[in-house]
BALUMLUM-675471 format. One record per residue (C-alpha): residue number from 1; residue in three letters; x, z, y. Coordinates in steps of 0.02 Angstrom, whole numbers. Each point is the difference from the previous one (the first is absolute). Example, Ala and Ser with C-alpha at 12.3 -4.5 7.8 and 13.67 -1.06 7.14 Angstrom:
2
<pt 1, 'ALA', <615, 390, -225>>
<pt 2, 'SER', <69, -33, 172>>
// end
This chain:
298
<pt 1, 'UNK', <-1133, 1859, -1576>>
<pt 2, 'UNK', <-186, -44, 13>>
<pt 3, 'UNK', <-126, -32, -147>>
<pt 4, 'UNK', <-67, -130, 102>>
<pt 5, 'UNK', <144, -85, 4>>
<pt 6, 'UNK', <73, -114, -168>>
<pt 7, 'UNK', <149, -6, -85>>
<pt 8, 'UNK', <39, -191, -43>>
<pt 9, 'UNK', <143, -41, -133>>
<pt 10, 'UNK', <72, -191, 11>>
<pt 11, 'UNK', <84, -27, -142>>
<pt 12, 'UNK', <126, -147, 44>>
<pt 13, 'UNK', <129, -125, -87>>
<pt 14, 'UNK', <80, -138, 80>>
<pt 15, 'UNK', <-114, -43, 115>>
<pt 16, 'UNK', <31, 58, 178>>
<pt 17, 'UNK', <-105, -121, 89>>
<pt 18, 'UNK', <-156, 28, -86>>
<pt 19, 'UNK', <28, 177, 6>>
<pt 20, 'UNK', <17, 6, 165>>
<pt 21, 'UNK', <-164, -95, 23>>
<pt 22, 'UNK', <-93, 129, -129>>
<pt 23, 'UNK', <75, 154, 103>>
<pt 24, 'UNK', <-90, -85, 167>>
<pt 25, 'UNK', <-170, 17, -83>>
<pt 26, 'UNK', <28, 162, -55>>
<pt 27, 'UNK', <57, 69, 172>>
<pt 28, 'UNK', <-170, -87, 76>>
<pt 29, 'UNK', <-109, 51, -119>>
<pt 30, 'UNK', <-156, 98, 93>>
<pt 31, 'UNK', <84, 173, -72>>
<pt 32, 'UNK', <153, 79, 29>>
<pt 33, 'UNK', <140, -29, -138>>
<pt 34, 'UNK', <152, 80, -40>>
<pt 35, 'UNK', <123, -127, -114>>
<pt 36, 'UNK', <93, 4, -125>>
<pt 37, 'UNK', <110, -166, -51>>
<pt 38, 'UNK', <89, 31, -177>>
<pt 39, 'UNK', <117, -146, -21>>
<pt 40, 'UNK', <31, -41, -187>>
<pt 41, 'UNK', <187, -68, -7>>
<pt 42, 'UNK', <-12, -135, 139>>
<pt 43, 'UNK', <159, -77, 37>>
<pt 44, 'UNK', <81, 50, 159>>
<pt 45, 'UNK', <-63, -149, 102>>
<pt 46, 'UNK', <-172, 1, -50>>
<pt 47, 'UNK', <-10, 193, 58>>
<pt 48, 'UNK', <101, -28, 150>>
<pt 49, 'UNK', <-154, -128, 36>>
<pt 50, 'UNK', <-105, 135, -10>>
<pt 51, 'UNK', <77, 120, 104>>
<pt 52, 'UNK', <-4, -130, 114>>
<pt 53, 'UNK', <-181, -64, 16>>
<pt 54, 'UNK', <-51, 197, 3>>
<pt 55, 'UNK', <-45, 67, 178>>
<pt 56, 'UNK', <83, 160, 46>>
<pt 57, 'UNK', <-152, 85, 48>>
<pt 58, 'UNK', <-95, -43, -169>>
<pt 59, 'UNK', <-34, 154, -93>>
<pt 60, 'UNK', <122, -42, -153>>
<pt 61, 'UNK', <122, 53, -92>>
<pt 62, 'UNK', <96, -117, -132>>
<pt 63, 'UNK', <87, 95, -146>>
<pt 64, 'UNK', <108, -93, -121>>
<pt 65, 'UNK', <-31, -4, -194>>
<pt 66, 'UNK', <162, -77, -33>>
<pt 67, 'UNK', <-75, -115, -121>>
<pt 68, 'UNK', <-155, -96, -66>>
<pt 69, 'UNK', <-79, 145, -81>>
<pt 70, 'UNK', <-174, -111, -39>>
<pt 71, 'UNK', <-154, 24, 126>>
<pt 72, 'UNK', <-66, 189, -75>>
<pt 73, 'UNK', <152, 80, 2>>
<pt 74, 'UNK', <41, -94, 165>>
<pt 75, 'UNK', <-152, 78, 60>>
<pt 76, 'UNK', <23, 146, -89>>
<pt 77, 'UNK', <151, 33, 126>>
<pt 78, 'UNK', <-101, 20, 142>>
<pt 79, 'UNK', <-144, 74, -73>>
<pt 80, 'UNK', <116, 163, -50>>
<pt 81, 'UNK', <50, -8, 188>>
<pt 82, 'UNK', <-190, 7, 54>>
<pt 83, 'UNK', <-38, 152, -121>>
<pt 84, 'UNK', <156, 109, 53>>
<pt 85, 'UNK', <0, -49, 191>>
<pt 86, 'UNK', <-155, -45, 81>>
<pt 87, 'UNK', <-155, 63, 3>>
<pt 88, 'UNK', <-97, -131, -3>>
<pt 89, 'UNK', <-163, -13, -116>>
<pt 90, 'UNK', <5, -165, -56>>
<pt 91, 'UNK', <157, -136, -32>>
<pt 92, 'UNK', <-20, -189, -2>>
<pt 93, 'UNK', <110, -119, -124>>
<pt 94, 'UNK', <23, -165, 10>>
<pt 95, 'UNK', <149, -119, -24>>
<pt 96, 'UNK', <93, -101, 138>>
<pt 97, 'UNK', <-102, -141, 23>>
<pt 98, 'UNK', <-172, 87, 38>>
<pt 99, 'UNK', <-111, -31, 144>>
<pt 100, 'UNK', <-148, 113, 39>>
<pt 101, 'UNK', <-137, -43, 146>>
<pt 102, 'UNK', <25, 113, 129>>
<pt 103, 'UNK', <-154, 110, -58>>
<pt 104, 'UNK', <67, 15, -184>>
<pt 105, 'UNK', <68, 180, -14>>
<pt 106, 'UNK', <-134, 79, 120>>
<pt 107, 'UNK', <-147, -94, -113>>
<pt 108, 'UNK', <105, 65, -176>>
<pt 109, 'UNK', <-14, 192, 60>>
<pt 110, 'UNK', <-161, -6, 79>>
<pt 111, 'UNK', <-69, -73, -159>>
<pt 112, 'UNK', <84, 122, -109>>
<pt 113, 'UNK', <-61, 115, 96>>
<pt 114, 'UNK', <-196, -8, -40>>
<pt 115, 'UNK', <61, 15, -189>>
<pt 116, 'UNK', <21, 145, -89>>
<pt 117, 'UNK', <185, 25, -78>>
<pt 118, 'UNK', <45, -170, 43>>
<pt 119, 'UNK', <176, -4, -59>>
<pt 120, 'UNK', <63, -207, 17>>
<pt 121, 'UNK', <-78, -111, 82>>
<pt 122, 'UNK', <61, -182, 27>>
<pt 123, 'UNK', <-32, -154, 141>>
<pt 124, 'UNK', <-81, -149, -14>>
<pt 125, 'UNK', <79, -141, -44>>
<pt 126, 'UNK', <-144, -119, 31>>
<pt 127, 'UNK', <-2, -74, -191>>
<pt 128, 'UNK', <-169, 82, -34>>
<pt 129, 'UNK', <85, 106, -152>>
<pt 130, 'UNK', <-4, 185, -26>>
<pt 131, 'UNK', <129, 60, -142>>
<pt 132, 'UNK', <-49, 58, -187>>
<pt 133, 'UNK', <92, 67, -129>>
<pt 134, 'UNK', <-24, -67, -183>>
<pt 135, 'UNK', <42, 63, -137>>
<pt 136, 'UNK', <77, -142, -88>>
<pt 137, 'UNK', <61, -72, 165>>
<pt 138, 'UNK', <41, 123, 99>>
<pt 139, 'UNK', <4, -37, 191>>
<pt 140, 'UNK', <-138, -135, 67>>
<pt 141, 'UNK', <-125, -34, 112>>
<pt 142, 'UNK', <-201, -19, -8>>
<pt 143, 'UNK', <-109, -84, 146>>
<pt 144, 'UNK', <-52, 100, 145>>
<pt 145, 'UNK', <-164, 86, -2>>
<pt 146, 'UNK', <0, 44, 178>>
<pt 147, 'UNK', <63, -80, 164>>
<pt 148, 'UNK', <36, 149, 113>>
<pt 149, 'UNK', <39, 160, 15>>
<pt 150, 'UNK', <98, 115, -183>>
<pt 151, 'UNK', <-15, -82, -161>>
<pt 152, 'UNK', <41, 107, -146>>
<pt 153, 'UNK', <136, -70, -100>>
<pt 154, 'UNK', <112, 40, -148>>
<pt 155, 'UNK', <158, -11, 106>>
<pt 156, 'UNK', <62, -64, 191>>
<pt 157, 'UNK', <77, -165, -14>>
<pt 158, 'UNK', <192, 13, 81>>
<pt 159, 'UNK', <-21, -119, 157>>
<pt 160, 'UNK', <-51, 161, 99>>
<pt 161, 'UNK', <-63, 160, -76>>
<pt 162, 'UNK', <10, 187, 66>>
<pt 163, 'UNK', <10, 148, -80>>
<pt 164, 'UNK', <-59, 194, 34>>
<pt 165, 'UNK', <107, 125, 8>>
<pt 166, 'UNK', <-70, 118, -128>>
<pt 167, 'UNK', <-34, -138, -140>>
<pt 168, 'UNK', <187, -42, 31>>
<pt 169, 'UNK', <47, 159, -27>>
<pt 170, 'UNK', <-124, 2, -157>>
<pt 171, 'UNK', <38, -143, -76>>
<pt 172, 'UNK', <172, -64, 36>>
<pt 173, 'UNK', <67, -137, 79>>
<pt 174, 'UNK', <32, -181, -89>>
<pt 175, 'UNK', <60, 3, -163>>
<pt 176, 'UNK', <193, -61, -2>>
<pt 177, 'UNK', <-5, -84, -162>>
<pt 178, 'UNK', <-105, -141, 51>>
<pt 179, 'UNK', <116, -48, 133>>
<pt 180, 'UNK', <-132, -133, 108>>
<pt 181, 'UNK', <-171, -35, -70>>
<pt 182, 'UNK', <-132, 81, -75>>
<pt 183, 'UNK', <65, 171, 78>>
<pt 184, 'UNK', <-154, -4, 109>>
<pt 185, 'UNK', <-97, -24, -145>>
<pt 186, 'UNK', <87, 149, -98>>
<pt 187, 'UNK', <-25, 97, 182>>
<pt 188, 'UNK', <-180, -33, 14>>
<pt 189, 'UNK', <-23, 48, -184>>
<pt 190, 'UNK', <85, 172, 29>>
<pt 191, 'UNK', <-106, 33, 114>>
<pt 192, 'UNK', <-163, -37, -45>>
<pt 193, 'UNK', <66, 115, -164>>
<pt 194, 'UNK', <4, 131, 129>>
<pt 195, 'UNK', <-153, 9, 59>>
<pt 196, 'UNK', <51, -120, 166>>
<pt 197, 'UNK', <-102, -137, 79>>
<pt 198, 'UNK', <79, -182, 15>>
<pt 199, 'UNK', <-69, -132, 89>>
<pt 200, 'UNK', <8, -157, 118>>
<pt 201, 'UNK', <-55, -5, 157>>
<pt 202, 'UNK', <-71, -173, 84>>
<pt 203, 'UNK', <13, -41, 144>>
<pt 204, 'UNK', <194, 85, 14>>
<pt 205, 'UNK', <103, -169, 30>>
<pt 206, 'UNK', <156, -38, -94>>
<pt 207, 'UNK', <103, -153, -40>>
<pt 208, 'UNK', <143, -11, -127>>
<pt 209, 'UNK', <104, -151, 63>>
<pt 210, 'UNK', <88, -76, -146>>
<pt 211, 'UNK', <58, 49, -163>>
<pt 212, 'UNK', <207, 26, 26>>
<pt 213, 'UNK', <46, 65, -157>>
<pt 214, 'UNK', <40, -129, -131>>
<pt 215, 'UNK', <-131, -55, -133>>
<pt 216, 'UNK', <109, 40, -140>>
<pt 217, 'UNK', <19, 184, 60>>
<pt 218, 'UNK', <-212, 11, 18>>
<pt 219, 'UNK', <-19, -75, -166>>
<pt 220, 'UNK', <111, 123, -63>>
<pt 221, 'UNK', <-59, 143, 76>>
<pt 222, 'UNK', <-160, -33, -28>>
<pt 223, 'UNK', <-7, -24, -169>>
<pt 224, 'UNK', <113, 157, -45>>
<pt 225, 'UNK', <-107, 113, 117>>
<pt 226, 'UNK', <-168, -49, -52>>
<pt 227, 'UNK', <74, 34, -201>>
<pt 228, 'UNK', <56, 169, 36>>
<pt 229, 'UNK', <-147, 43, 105>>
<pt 230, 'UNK', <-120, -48, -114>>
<pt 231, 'UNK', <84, 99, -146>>
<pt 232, 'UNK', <4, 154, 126>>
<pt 233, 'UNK', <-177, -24, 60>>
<pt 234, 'UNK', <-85, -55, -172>>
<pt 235, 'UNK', <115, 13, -135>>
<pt 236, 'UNK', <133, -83, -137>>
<pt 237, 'UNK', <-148, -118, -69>>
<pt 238, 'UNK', <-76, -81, 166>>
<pt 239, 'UNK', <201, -21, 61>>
<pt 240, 'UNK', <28, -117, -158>>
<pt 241, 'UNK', <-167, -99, 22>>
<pt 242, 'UNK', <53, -28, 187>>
<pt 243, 'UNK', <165, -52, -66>>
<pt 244, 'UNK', <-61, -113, -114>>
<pt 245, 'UNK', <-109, -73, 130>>
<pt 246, 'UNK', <163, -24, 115>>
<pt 247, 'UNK', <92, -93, -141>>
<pt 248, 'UNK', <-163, -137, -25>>
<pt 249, 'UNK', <1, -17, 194>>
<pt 250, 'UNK', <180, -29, -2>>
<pt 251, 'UNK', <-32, -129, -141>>
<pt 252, 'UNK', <-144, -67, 90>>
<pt 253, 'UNK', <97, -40, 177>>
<pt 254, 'UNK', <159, -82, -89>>
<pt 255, 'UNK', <-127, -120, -103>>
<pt 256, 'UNK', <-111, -32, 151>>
<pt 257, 'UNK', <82, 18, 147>>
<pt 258, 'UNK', <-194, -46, 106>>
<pt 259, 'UNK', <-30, 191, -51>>
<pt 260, 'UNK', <146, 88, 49>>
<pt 261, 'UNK', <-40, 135, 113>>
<pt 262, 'UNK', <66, 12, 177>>
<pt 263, 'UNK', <140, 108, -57>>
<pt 264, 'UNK', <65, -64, -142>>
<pt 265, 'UNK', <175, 4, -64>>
<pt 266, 'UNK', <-1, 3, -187>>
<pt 267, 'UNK', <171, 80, -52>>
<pt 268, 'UNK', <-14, 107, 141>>
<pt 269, 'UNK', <-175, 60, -66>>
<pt 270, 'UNK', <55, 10, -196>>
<pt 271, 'UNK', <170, 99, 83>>
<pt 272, 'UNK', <-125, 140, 62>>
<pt 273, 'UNK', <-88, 8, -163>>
<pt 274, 'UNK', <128, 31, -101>>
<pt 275, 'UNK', <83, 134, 144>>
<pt 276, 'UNK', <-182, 87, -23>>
<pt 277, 'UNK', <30, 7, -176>>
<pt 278, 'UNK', <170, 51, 15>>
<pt 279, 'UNK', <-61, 132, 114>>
<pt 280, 'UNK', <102, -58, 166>>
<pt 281, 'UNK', <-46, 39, 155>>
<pt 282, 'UNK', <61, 5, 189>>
<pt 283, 'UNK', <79, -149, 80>>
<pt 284, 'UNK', <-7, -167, -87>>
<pt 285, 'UNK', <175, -104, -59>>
<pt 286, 'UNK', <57, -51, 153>>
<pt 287, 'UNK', <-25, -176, -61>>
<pt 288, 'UNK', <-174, 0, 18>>
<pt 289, 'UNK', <14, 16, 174>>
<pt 290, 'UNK', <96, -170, 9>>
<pt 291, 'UNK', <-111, -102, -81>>
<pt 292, 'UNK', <-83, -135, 77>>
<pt 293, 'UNK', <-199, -9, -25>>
<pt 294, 'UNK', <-72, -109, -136>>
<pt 295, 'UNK', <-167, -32, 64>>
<pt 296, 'UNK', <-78, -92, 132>>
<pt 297, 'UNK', <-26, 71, 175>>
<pt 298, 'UNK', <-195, 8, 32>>
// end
């Protein structure tokens, strides 16, 4: 298959209809595109919707995970298919509800391609933000300090990011343990370890439509996965000051409820604490994933 063409993993759950939408602007985008749809554990009528709204012709091919193996390792599924089967230099990720501006893809390569051992690079997402990595935080973002063209940052955020080949084959794919979020973050780290470029390029249009996983699953995850990645990335000692830190924001957003966070779900939060100290990884208690949000909708 052609370098100049890219290898695009969807990685899908439940929602047919907005997958179908995201695999329209991938099949238009200015490039050619060959797809890959890994469907985490949908129930049969969600992926018969998908089968559906797909157009013979497209360039796709939908392989089953069987269940919802979290986005990395979702994405992980296809990723192995893009390194043992096609020879394409570069693979895009991004999860079923994605929509890139016709130009995206061709604007990602060409700009990764004036840049020396650019490994990940990521769209933009139009919030002005380029992503940092702290070492008592973990994964966050810092202003913008550019408006077009590559922007080095510490990792690609995981709306739409590509990755080459060789750093791939360097580096890994996502780390399994994490499950979803901060597996970018622990990508983009790798990398950078190795001696790889990351950054974002402006200019490359995405949109992430909603957020469709519930808030006490995020809280969870996110909480657990910034713990364990600070402890990997900076040690035992900065892991229990950002713990600390999580327990007085807990505190904080139960006592004044005008501060919570946008994602806020306080057991749900303290539950991925203590799984970080427990050492648990993977997929969340499946009761996380029922539980409705406790914040208010911006």
């Amino acid at each position: 298959m052609s370098s100049s063409v890219v290898t695009v993993v969807i990685v899908h759950r439940g929602r047919g209809a907005d997958a179908a939408r995201t695999v329209a602007a991938f099949v238009e985008q200015s490039i050619a595109v060959d797809l890959i749809i890994v469907d985490n554990g949908s129930d049969p009528a969600r992926l018969s919707d998908l089968r559906a709204a797909i157009d013979p012709n497209w360039p796709v091919q939908i392989t089953e995970a069987g269940e919802n193996l979290g986005f990395g390792p979702g994405a992980n599924v296809g990723l192995r298919m893009w390194l043992s089967g096609r020879g394409t230099s570069w693979a895009a990720v991004a999860p079923h509800d994605a929509m890139p501006a016709p130009d995206c893809l061709e604007l990602l390569v060409a700009a990764t391609g004036t840049e020396p051992m650019a490994g990940l690079a990521c769209a933009d997402v139009g919030h002005g933000e380029v992503g940092m990595i702290d070492p008592y935080f973990g994964g966050l973002t810092r202003p913008s300090r550019r408006t077009d063209g590559w922007e080095d940052a510490d990792y690609p955020h995981g709306t739409l990011m590509i990755i080459n080949r060789r750093c791939a084959e360097e580096i890994g794919l996502f780390d399994e343990r994490y499950f979803a979020y901060n597996e970018e973050a622990d990508l983009g780290r790798r990398a950078r370890l190795s001696g790889w470029r990351v950054g974002l390029v402006h200019g490359a249009e995405v949109v992430n439509t909603h957020l469709s996983t519930s808030v006490a699953a995020v809280d969870y995850l996110q909480h657990r996965n910034t713990l364990m990645m600070v402890r990997e990335m900076s040690g035992p000692y900065h892991a229990f000051i950002r713990l600390m830190i999580g327990l007085g924001h807990v505190v904080t957003g139960v006592l004044v409820p005008a501060r919570r966070p946008y994602v806020f779900h306080p057991r749900a939060r303290l539950a991925g604490m203590w799984a970080f100290v427990c050492g648990r990884t993977g997929r969340p208690p499946d009761r996380w994933f029922r539980q409705r949000s406790q914040s208010t909708p911006r």
